[in-house]
C-alpha positions in Angstrom: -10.0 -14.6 13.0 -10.1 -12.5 9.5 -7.1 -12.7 7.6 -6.8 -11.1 4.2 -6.0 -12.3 0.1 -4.9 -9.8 -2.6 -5.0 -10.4 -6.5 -4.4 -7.5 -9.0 -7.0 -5.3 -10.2 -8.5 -7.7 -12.9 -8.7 -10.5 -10.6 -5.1 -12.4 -11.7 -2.8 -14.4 -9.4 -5.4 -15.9 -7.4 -4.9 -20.0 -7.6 -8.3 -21.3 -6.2 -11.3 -22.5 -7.4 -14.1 -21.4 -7.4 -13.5 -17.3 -8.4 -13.4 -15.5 -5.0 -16.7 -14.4 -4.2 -18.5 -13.6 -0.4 -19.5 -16.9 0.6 -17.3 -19.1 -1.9 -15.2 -21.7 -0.2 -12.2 -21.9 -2.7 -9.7 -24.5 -3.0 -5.6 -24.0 -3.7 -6.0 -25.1 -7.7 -2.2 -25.8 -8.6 -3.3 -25.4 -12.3 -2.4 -28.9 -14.0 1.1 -28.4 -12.2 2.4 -30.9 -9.6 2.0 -29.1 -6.5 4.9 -28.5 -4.3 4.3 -29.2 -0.4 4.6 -25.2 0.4 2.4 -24.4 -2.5 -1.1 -23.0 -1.3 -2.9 -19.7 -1.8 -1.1 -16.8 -0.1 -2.6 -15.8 2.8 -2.0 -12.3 5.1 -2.5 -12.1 8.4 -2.7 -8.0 8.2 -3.3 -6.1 4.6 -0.6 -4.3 5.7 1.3 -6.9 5.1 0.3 -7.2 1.7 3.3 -5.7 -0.9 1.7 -5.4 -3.9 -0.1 -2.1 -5.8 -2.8 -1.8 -7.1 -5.1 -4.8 -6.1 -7.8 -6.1 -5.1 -8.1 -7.0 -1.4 -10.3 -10.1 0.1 -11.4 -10.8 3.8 -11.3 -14.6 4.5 -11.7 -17.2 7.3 -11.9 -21.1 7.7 -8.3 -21.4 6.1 -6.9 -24.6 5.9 -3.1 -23.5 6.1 -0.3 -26.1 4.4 2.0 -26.7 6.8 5.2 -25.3 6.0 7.5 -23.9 8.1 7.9 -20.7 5.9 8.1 -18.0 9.0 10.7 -15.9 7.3 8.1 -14.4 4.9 4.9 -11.9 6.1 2.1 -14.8 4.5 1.5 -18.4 4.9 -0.3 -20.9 1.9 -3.4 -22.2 2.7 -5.2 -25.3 0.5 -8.7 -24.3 1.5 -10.4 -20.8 2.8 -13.4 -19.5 2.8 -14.7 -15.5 1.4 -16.0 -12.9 3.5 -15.9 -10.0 1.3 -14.1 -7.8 -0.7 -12.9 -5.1 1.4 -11.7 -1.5 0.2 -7.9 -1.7 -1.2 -6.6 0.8 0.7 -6.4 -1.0 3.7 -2.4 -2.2 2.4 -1.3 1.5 3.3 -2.9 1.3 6.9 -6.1 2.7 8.8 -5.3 5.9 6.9 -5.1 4.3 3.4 -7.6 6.1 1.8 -6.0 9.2 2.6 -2.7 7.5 1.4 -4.9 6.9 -1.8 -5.6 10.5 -2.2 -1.9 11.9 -2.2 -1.4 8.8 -4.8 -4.0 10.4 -7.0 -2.5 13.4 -6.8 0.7 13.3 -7.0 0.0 11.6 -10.5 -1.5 14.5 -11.4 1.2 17.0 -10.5 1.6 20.2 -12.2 4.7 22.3 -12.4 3.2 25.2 -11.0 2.3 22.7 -7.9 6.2 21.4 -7.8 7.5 25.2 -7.3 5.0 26.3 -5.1 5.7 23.2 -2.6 9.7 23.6 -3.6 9.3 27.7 -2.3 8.1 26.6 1.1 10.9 25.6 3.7 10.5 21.8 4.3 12.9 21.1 7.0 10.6 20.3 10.1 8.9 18.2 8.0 12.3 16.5 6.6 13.9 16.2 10.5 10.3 14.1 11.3 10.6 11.9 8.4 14.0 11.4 9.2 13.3 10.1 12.8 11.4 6.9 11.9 13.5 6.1 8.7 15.0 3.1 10.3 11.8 1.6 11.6 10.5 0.0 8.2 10.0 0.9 4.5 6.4 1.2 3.9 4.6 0.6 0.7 3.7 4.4 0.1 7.3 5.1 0.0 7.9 3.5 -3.4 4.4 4.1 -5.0 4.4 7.7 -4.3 7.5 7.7 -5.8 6.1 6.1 -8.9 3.1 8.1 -9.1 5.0 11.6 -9.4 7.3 10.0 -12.1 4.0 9.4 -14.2 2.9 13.0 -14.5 2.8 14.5 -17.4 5.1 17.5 -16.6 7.6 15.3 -14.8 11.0 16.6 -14.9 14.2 15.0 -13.1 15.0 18.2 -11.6 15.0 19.7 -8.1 12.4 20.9 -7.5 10.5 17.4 -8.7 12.9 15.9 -6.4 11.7 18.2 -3.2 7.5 17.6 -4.6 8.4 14.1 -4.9 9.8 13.6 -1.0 6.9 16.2 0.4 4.3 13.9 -1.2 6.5 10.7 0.2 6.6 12.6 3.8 2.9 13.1 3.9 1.9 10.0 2.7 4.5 7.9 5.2 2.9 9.9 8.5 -0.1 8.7 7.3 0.7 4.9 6.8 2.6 4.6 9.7 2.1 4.2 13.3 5.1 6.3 14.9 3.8 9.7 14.4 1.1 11.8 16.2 -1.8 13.9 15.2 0.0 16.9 15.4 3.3 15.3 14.0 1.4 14.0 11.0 0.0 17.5 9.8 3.9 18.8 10.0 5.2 15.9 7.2 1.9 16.9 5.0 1.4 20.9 5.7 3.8 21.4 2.4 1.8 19.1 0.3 -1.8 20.3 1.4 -0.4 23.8 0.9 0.1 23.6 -2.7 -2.7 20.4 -3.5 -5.2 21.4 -0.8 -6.0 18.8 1.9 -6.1 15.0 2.4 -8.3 14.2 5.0 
């Protein structure tokens, strides 16, 4: 079974030895620390579950896991696993991540003109469908979309920001999760692809 290990972008917060590589077999390296009996590298069985942006994202097997009753948390600690590969670090936002990617690019990138052409168009079929899966789970798109239109250059905490900044978190969230359809999807991102052209 292929289970999954994140670290940021320049490699930090991994705790093995040696560096992750395909085909190393890496050992939980507690780094002259005494180890405590749930410490272990942190281990996901989904890259969904991972909660961390941006990273870098590893497919392993052969894990050794500590055992530590630790089911309240989305990971388990392993002492000992063994790399696959480095897989693409979209996966965290879902089977659609790299289309996730693309409205995170953007929305970085947002212009003014962008933010009132998308605040012009009427956005409440796409606000009732967002709406009906709110309760079922925040998703890590919501709160790096969110980030990502902050950091443009023209970013204003106005209303019409506010209105660019929840059609980009709409079409991204339809994309990362599950509960939506085909059709449903293209509803939460027909604003967005509108004004930034499309996603897919």
């Amino acid at each position: 079974m292929d289970l999954f290990l994140s670290t940021r972008p320049d490699g930090s917060g991994f705790y093995g030895s040696p560096p992750l590589a395909p085909g190393a077999r890496c050992t939980f390296d507690p780094s002259g620390r005494e180890p405590h009996k749930c410490d272990g590298m942190v281990v996901h069985e989904s890259p969904r579950d991972v909660l961390d942006w941006p990273v870098r994202l590893w497919r392993v097997r052969d894990v050794t896991r500590v055992p530590c009753d630790c089911s309240q948390y989305r990971f388990f600690r392993a002492r000992e696993l063994t790399v696959v590969e480095e897989v693409p670090a979209w996966l965290v936002f879902g089977p659609r991540g790299d289309q996730v990617l693309t409205i995170l690019e953007q929305a970085e990138r947002l212009t003014r003109e962008q933010v009132d052409r998308i605040a012009a168009i009427d956005g409440n079929r796409e606000r009732r469908l967002y709406e009906k899966h709110w309760d079922d789970g925040m998703f890590l798109s919501y709160l790096e979309v969110h980030r990502a239109v902050e950091r443009a250059a023209e970013y204003v905490d106005d209303e019409a920001w506010r209105a660019a900044r929840d059609c980009a978190v709409a079409a991204a969230w339809g994309l990362e999760q599950d509960l939506y359809t085909d059709t449903e999807r293209e509803v939460l991102a027909r604003r967005w692809t509108s004004a930034m052209g499309t996603h897919t």
